[in-house]
C-alpha positions in Angstrom: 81.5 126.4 124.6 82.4 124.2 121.8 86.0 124.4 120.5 84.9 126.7 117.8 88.0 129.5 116.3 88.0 132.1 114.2 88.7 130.9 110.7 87.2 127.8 110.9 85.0 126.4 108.9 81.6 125.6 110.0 77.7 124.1 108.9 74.7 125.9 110.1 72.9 123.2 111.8 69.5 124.9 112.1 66.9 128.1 111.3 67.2 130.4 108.2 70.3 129.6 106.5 70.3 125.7 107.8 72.9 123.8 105.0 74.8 126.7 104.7 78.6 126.8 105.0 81.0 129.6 106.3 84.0 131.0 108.0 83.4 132.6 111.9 84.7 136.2 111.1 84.1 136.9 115.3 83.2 135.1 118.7 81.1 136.3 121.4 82.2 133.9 124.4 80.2 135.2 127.3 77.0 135.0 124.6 78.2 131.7 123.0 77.6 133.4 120.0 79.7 133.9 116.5 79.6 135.8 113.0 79.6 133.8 110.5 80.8 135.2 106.7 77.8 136.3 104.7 75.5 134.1 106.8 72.3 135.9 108.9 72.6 139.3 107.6 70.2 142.1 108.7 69.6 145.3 107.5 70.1 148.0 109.7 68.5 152.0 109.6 71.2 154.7 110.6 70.6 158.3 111.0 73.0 160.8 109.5 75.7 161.9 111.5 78.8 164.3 110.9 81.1 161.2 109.9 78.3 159.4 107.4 76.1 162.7 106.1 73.7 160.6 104.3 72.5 158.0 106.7 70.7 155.0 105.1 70.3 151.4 105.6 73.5 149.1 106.0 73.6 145.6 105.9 75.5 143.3 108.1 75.7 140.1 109.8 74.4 139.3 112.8 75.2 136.8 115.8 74.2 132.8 115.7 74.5 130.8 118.8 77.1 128.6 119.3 75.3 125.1 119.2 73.6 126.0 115.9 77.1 125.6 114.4 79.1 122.4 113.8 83.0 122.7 112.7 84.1 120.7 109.8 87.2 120.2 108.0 
């Protein structure tokens, strides 16, 4: 795994959001993956439940593999 931290500041070397700049928020290590700040977000459908009574759709980011990421300064 690269020498990625949270905090840093990284480029999105390829797919969907390719040129865009963040800040890793999380790390998977095991998955080589991170969350990257407003990047790769997905929409996701939840059912109601006693703690959230109306449900909906929720947006949030999702995982990008490690050596789709390059740190800068």
């Amino acid at each position: 795994m690269k020498k990625i931290k949270i905090k840093d500041k990284v480029l999105i070397l390829s797919g969907n959001h390719k040129g865009t700049e963040g800040i890793i928020v999380k790390i998977f290590s095991k998955k080589n993956k991170a969350i990257i700040q407003g990047v790769n977000m997905i929409k996701r459908h939840t059912k109601p439940t006693p703690v959230k009574p109306k449900g909906g759709i929720v947006e949030k980011e999702a995982p990008i593999h490690v050596s789709n990421l390059k740190k800068i300064k």
